[in-house]
N, C-alpha and C positions, 0 to 999 in steps of 0.2 A: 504494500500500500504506500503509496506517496503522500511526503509528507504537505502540510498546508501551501508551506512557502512555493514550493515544486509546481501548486495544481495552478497556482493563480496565473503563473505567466505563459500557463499552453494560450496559442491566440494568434492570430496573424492570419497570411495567407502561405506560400511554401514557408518550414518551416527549418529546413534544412540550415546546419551551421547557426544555431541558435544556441546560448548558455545548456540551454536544458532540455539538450534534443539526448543528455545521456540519464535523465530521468525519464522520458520517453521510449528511449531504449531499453531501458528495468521493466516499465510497463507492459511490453511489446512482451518481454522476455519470460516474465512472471504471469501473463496473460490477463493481466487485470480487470473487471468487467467494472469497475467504481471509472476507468478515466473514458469508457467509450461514449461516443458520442461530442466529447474535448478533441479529439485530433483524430485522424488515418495516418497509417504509413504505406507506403507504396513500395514494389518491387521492382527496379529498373530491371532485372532478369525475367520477370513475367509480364511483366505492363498490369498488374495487378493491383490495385487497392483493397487494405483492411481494416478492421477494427481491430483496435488494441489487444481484443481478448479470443480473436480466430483461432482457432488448434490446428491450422492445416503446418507445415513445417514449416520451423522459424527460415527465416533466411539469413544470409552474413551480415552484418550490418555494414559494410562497406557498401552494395546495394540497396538498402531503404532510405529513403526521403520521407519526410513527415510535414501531413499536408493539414490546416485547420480544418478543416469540409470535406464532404464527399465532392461535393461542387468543383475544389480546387485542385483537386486529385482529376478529376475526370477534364479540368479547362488545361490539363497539363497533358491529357493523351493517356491517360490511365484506365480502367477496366476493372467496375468492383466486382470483388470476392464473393462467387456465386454459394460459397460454403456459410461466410459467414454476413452476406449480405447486408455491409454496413452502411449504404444509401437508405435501409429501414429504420435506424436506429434513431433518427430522428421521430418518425412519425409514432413508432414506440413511446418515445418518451412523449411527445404532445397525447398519446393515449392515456400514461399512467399519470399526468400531470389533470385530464379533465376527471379523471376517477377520482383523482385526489382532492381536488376544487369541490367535488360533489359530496366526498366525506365531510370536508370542513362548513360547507354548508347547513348539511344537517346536524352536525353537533351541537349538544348542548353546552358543551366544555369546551375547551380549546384542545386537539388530539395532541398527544405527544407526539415531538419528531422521530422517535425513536419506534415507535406506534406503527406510527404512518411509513418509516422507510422499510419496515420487518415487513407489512403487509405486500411490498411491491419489491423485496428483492434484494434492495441496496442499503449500501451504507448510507447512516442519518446525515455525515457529508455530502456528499453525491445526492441523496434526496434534496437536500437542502440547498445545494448550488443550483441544482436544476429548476426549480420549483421558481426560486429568487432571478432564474435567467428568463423563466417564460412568461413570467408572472410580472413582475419590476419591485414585487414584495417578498417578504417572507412569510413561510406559514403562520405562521403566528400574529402577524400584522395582518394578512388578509381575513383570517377570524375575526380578528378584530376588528376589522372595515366590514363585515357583514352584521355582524354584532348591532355596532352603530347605527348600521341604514336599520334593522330592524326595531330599532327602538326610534328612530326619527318617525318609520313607519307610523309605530304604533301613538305615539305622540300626534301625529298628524289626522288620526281618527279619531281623536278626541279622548283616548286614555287616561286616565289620570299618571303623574310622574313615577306613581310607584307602580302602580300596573303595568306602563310600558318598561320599567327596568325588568320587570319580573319577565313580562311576556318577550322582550330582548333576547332571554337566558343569561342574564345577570344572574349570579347566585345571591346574592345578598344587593341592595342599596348602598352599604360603605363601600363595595367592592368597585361599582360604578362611579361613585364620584371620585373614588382615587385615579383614575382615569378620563373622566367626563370633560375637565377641563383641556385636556389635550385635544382632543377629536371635536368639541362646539367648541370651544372658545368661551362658553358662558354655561350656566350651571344647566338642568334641563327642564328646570320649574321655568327659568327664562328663556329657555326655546320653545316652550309648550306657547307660552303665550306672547310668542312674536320678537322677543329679545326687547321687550321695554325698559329703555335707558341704557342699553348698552351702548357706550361711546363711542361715534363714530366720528373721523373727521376727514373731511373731503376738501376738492379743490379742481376749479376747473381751470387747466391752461392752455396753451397751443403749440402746437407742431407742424411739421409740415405734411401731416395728413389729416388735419381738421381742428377739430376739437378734441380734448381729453377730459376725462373725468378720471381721478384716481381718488380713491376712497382705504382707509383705513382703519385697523381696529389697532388696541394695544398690542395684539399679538403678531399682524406681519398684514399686510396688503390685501384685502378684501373685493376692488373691485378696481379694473382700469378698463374703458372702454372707449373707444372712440364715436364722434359723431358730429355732424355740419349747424346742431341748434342747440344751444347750451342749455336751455329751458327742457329739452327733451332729456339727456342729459340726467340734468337734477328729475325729472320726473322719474325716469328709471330707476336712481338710488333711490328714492324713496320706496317705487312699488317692489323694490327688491328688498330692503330693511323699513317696511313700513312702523316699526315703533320704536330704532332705536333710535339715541339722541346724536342728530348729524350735526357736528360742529362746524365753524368754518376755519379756514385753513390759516396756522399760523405762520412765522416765518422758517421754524424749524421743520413743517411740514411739506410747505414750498419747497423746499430744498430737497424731501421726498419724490415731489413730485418733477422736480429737474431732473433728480436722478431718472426716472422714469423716461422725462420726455429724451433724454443724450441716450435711453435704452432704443427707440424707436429712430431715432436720426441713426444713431450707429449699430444694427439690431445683431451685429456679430459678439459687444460686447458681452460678456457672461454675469446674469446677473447673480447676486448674491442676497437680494430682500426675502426677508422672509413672509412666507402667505399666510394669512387663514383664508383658508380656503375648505368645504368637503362636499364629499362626491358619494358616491355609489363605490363601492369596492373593483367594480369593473372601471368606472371614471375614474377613480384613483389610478389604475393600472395604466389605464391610455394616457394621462396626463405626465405618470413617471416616463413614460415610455418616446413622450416628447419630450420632456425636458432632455432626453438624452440624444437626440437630433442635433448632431453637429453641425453652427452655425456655415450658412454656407451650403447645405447638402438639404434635400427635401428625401421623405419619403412617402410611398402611397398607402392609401388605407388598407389594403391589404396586406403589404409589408408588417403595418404596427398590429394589423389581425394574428399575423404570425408571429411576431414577435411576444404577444403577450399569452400564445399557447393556442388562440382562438381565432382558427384561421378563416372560417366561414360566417366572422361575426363584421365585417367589413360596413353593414350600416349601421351597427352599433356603435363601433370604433367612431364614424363620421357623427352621428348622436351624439357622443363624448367631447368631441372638438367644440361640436355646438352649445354644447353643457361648459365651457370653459370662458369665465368670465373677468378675467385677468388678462389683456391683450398682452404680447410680446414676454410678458414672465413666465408664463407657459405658451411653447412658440407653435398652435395649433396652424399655425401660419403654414411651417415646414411641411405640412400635408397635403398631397394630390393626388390626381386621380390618377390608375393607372397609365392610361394615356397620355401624361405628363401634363396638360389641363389643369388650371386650377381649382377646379370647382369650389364648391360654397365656402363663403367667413361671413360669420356672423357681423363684422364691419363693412363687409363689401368687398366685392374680390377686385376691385381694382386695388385698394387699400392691402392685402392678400399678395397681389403680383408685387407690388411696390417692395415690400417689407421684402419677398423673397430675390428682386433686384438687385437691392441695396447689399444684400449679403453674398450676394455672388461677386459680385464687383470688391 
């Protein structure tokens, strides 16, 4: 078994003449089935590609190359291994990854990692990495992001506070508010009833794509949006925080919001504000899944389908984008349509092309 430091820098495309192409070697050698799906190696003597944990005969290792993908193995002239047929070991893993998502859905508890990786095979690393690559969460954070929607749920139907922690699967009421304040931002007696007085403070400026609206809580940036009538604007932060208390913007706030407007003239740079922000457990997922969209580079909604484990959820994914209420902090921008098209932002897709311009250049 390889150790942590070892797993973290399989990665690339050819992998060949890498630091740690002789822990990949050990793997290869020891047949590991914890690193498949991390790399292939290839045989220049067969034109073959494998997974790490094939039993057909080793070969010398003066002859294997080690590729990040099946993909990069086969864009290289290579030919996978009909024994151990490691072009499947992807869609393997997105199978034991949605049985897993449907475990922790039904739970009343949160499962153990330990649990969950005995049940499918692997080691609770290996479970764990994988889960965190298709997902953008961990197990344990994504319970808890179901958890949550189910008590906004229940909250939204008019439950009383303790009946929605109970009906949630909270086990107790202390249990929940030792975490409540993380995931609302305010307690749940004050999300029950619309967040009255909770502090907000806002400010509308300008850019060179209209109008801006950024709004904020104590805890990190709650709304930026763009739009051509400031009236409309403030009409929206209201009908979207209809009772809490919208402050107007001070000079120290201003200064929030410049940082903002220099994020949108310059939208390569990386920001670092922190949000409140919450979503749906899936919305969470496709929002981590943009932030991680390197400035400059777009993907399509099928890409981020796949990448979050849920490859045929591709109008969900584009729903998600739409659910994202913080322009450029979370850069829903970076998304289009297979056909390279921009299709829908919720600010306008000229506003969409622009932003995606500006970072290409």
């Amino acid at each position: 078994m390889l150790a942590t430091s070892e797993l973290d820098v399989i990665g690339g495309d050819v992998m060949e003449g890498a630091d740690d192409d002789s822990a990949r070697w050990t793997a290869v050698v020891s047949r590991d089935r914890n690193l498949d799906g991390h790399f292939v190696y290839a045989v220049a003597t067969t034109g073959v590609f494998c997974r790490p944990s094939c039993s057909s005969r080793q070969p010398l290792r003066k002859n294997v190359h080690f590729f990040a993908s099946p993909t990069d193995a086969e864009a290289a002239g290579f030919r996978a291994c009909k024994r151990c047929r490691p072009s499947a070991v992807g869609e393997t893993h997105n199978i034991m990854i949605a049985k897993a998502i449907d475990i922790i859905r039904s739970a009343e508890s949160a499962p153990r990692l330990e649990d969950l990786s005995r049940r499918f095979g692997v080691s609770p690393f290996h479970f764990h990495r994988l889960f965190k690559a298709a997902t953008g969460i961990t197990p344990k954070a994504y319970f808890n992001a179901e958890r949550m929607s189910r008590l906004k749920a229940e909250l939204a139907s008019g439950e009383s506070v303790t009946s929605a922690i109970y009906g949630a699967g909270y086990g107790s009421s202390s249990r929940f508010y030792e975490t409540s304040g993380e995931r609302l931002g305010m307690t749940a007696r004050l999300f029950a009833r619309g967040a009255p007085g909770v502090a907000m403070r806002f400010a509308i400026g300008e850019c060179s794509l209209g109008n801006i609206l950024v709004a904020a809580t104590e805890r990190g940036v709650a709304l930026v949006e763009f739009g051509d009538d400031p009236q409309i604007l403030i009409r929206s932060l209201q009908d979207r925080f209809p009772l809490a208390e919208l402050i107007g913007a001070d000079p120290a706030f201003e200064r929030l919001v410049a940082t903002v407007v220099s994020l949108v003239e310059d939208p390569t740079r990386r920001s670092d504000l922190p949000l409140d922000v919450q979503g749906t457990a899936f919305q969470e997922q496709v929002w981590q899944a943009l932030k991680e969209i390197p400035a400059g580079s777009t993907a399509t909604y099928a890409e981020i389908a796949a990448r979050i484990g849920k490859p045929s959820s591709m109008r969900a994914v584009a729903n998600a984008c739409g659910a994202n209420r913080v322009a450029v902090l979370i850069p829903c921008h970076r998304v289009v349509r297979t056909d390279g098209s921009a299709g829908g932002y919720r600010w306008g897709v000229d506003r969409k092309a622009e932003l995606i311009r500006r970072e290409a250049r």
